[in-house]
N, C-alpha and C positions, 0 to 999 in steps of 0.2 A: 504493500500500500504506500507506505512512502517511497519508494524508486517508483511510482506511479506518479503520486503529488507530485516530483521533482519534473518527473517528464512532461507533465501539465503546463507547471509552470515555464518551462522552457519556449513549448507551445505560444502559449499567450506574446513570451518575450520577444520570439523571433518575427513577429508581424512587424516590428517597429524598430529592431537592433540595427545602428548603420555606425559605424567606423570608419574614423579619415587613415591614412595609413600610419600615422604616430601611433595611434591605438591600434591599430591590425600589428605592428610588431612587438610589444606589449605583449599583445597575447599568443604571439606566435609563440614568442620568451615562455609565456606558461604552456604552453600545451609541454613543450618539452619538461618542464619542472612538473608536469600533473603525475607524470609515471612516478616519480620519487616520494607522491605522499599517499601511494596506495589506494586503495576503495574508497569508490564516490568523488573522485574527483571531476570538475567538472568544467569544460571548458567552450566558451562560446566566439564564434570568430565570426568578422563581418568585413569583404572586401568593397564594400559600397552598391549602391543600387545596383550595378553593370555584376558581381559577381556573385557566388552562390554564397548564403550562409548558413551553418552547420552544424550542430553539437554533439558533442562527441562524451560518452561514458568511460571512463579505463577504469577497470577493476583488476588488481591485480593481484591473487590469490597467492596467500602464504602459507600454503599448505602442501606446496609443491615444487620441486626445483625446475621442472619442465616451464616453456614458454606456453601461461596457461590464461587466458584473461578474455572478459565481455567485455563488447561493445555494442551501443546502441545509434543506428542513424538516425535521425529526423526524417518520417515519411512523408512522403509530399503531399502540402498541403493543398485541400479539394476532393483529394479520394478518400470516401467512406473508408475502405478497408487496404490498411501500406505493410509491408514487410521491412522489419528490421532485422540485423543481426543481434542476436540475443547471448552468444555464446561466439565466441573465437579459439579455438584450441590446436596450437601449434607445436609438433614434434621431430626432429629429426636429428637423431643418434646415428645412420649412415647405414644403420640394419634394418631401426624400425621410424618409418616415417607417416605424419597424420598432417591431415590437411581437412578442418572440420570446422564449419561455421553453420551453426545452431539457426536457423531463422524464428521469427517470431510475428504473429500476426496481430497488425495492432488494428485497433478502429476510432477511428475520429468520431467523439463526442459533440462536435460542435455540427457535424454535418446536417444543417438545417433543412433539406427536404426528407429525411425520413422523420417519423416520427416516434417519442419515446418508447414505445414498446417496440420496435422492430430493431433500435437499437440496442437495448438491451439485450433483444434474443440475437442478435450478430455479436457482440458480445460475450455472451455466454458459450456461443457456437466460437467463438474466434480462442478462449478460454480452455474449451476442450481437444480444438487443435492442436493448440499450444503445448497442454501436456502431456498428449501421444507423443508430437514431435521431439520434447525434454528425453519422454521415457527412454524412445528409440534410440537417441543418437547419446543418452549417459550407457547404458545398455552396451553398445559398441564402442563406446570409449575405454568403459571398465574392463570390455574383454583385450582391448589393444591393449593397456596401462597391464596387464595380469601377463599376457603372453610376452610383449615386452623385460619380462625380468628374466625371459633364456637372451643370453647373451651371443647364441649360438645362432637361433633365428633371422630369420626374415618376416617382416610385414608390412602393410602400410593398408592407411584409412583414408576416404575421404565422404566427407559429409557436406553437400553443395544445394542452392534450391534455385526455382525457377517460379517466375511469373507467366504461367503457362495462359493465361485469359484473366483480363481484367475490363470489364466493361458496365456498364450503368444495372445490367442485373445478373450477369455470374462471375464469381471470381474464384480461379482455381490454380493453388498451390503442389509445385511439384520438390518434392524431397526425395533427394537423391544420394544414394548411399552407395560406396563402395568397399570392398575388402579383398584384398591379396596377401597371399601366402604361398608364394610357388605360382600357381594359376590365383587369377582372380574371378571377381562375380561384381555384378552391378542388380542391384533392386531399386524401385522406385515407389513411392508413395503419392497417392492425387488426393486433395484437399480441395470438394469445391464447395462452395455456398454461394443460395439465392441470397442476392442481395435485397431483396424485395418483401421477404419474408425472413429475413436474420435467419433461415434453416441451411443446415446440413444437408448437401443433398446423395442422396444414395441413385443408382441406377435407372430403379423402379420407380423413381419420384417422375420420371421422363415420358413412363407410359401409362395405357388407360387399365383400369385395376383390373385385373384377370388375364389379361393378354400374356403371351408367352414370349415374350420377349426375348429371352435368352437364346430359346430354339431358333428365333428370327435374326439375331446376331450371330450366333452361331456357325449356321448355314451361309452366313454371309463372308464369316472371315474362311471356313473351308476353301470357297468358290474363288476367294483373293491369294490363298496361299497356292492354289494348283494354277492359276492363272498368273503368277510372281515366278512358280518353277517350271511353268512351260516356257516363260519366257527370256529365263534366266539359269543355265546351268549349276551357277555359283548357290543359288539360292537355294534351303531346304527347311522344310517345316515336315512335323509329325503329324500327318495324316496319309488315309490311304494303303499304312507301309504295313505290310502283308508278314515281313520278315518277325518287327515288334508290335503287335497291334495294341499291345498294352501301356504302348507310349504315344498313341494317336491323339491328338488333340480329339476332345467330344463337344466341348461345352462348357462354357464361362460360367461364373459362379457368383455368389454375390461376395466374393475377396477381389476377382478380377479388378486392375486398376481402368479407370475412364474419367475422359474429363471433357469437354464441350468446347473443341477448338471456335476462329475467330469467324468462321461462317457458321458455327451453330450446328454443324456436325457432333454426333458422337464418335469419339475416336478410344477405343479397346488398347491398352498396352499391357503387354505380358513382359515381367521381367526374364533376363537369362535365362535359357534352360528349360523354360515352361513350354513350351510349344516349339520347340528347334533347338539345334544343336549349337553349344556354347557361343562358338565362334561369331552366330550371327548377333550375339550382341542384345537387348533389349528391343524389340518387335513392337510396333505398334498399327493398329488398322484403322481407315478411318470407314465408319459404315456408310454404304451405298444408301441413299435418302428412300431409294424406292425397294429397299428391303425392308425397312419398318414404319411408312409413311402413314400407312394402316392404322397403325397402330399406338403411335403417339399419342400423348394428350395434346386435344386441341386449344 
């Protein structure tokens, strides 16, 4: 609650902070002096109307020798719903190296065409994103920080996000995860919400209640996968193969990731491994409009 207050306040400050340059090098002087006084420090810079300004958190954790510390951006002001970096955590020892910035979903209180109840429930929805996201990437930190003490090993982390769709009613978060150890893997996480309703939206929120949607998505990424391998030698997905049939893709599920690219397609991504063989990497389909036009809600 108070690194909340502070953030507020900063809010408010930066409509109005302007600096000639006698003051911009002043505080340049402290940003470098903020790292020396530890947690909460806090520092505000302003290059004049013409440039950006910015505030910045350094927390610097003494509970660790590694290079471990949050930071917070200022999300730009006008969007209901802004990403910051919530967590910074930097490692490399030359065996075991991490590259992991924690995001966080913030929302603008002040944004005056929604009204009180819809931001609250964006809010609450942006709250519970938030600490899935925390769980997942402490989760993977502690298992790097743990394997890390073979001195023998090899690993490396990385924890990266994306602004996959931000528009007037869906905004969808993509958290991206990596891990190596010899061979690597990539998984990804989709975060979307109606803006319009502060909710979370799942799949099924998309179509009309009973419809079988999955069977219609389905069929649709089979018919993209043999139509990608007829066209493309290089390319191979698990279906069809007669050899393992018990590695064939069937059917999406409600863990399957999706998010709602910028024409308003649903687009299916399957991490590593799920549906094709390692090499091709994270797969993603975008569904043909006339496989479930049916079937939407209107």
């Amino acid at each position: 609650m108070e690194r909340k207050n502070e953030f507020e306040k900063i809010k408010q400050e930066y409509r109005n902070v302007q600096m000639d340059e006698k003051e911009f090098a002043s505080y340049e002087k402290a940003v470098k002096n903020a790292a020396s006084k530890g947690r909460g420090a806090v520092v505000k810079i302003s290059m004049g109307a013409a440039a950006a300004v910015f505030a910045v958190f350094l927390i610097l954790p003494n509970i660790s020798p590694e290079i471990a510390y949050a930071m917070e951006k200022m999300p730009i002001l006008g969007n209901l719903v802004s990403v910051v970096t919530f967590r910074d955590y930097q490692y490399d020892s030359g065996r075991h190296m991490a590259d992991v910035k924690v995001p966080q979903i913030v929302v603008d209180d002040t944004e005056g065409e929604k009204d009180r109840g819809t931001l609250e429930k964006t809010k609450k929805t942006a709250e519970e994103i938030n600490r899935e996201i925390e769980k997942i990437s402490e989760e993977l930190i502690q298992e790097f920080k743990e394997n890390a003490k073979d001195q023998e090993g090899y690993q490396d982390i990385m924890i990266q996000s994306e602004v996959i769709n931000s528009t007037e009613e869906y905004f969808t978060l993509k958290l991206i995860c990596y891990q190596g150890a010899g061979s690597g893997a990539q998984w990804d996480y989709f975060y979307t919400m109606n803006l319009d309703t502060g909710e979370r939206m799942a799949l099924s929120d998309f179509f009309q209640e009973g419809a079988d949607y999955k069977k219609a998505i389905s069929e649709n990424i089979k018919k993209q996968m043999k139509e990608q391998m007829a066209a493309d030698e290089n390319v191979a997905y698990w279906v069809d193969n007669k050899d393992i049939p018990e590695w064939n893709f069937e059917t999406i599920t409600d863990e399957t990731g999706f998010y709602i690219n910028e024409k308003g397609e649903i687009v299916i991504a399957f991490n590593e491994g799920d549906v094709a063989p390692m090499y091709m990497g994270c797969v993603e389909f975008v569904i043909e409009t006339s496989a479930v036009e049916d079937i939407l809600k209107k």
